[in-house]
C-alpha positions in Angstrom: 85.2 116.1 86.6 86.9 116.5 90.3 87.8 119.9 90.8 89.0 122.4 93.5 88.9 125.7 93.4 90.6 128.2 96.4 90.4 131.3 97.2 90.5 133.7 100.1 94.2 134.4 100.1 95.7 137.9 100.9 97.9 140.1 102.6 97.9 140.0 106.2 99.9 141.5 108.9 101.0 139.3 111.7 98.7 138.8 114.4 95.9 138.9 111.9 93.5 136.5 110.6 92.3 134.7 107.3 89.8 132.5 105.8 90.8 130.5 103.2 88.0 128.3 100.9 88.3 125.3 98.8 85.1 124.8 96.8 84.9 121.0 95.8 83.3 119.8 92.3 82.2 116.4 91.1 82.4 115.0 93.9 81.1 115.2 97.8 83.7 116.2 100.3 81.9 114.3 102.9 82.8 110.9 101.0 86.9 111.8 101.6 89.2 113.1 103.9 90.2 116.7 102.5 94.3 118.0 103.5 95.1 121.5 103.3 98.9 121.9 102.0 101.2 124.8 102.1 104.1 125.6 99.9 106.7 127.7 101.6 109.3 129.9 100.6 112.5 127.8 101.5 110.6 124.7 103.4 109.0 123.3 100.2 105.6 121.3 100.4 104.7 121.8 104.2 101.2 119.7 105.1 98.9 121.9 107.1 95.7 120.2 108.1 93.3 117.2 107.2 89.8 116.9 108.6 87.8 113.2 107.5 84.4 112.1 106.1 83.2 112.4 109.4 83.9 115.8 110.0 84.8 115.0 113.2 88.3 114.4 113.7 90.7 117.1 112.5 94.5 116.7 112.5 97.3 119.5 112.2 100.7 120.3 112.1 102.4 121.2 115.3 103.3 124.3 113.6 99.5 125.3 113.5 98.1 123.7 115.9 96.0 125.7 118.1 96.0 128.6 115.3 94.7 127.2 112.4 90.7 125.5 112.2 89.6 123.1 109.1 85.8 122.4 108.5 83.6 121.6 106.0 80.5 123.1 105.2 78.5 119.9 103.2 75.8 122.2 102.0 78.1 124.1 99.5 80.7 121.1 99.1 83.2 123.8 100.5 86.6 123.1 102.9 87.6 126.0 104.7 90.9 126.8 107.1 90.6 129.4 109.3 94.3 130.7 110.6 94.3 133.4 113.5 97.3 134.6 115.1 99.4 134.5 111.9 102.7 134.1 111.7 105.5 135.3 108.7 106.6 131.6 108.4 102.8 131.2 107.6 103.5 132.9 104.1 103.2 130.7 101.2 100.7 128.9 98.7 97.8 127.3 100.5 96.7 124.2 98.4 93.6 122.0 99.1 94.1 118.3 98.0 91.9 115.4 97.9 93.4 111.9 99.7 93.6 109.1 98.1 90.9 106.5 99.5 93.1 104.1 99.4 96.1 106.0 101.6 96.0 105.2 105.6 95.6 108.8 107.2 98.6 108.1 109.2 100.9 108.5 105.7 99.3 111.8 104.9 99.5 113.3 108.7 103.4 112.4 109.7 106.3 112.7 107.3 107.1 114.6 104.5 104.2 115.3 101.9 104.0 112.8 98.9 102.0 114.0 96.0 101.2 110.5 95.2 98.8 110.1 98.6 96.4 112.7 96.8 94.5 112.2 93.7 93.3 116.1 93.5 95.0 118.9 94.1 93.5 123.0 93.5 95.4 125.7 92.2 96.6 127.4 95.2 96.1 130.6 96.8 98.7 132.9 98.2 98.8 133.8 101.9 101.5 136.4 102.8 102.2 137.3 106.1 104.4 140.8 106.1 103.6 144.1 107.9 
């Protein structure tokens, strides 16, 4: 059974810093290119980062860009973000989400987010950015 499971979300006061984790089940995240979604008070489904299979091409949002950091560890199957210099339009639910093998990475990184161009998503972990 494909599963992901986040975690690492909190409170943070802008400026600061957070690690956020995506442990992957039943399936290696070295075979798939991984996303890291945001849901956002106001701005709906906002699509954050995607790193692929080779773990060496990452893309982000212009919004993030510079800020935020998305690896992979293959050892534990785990998908991290790492966010520094956070902002309060930051705050939200941080989803990771499997893409589709059959979706051209071009769909996932430009445009709105469809839910159909990912065949996993996690549960979500809040990120609040308030002092």
């Amino acid at each position: 059974e494909v599963q992901l499971v986040e975690s690492g979300g909190d409170l943070v006061q802008p400026g600061g810093s957070l690690r956020l984790s995506c442990v992957a089940s039943g399936f290696l995240i070295d075979d798939y290119a991984m996303s890291w979604i945001r849901q956002t008070p106001g701005r709906g489904l906002e699509w954050v980062s995607t790193i692929l299979w080779n773990r060496a091409t990452t893309y982000y949002a212009e919004s993030v860009r510079g800020r935020f950091t998305v690896s992979e560890d293959p050892a534990t199957n785990t998908l991290y973000l790492q966010m520094n210099t956070m902002q309060a339009e930051d705050t939200g639910v941080y989803y990771c989400a499997r893409v589709d093998s059959e979706i051209a990475i071009v769909q996932v990184t430009t445009g709105p987010v469809d839910r159909s161009h990912y065949d996993s998503w996690g549960q979500g972990t809040q990120v609040t950015v308030s002092a």
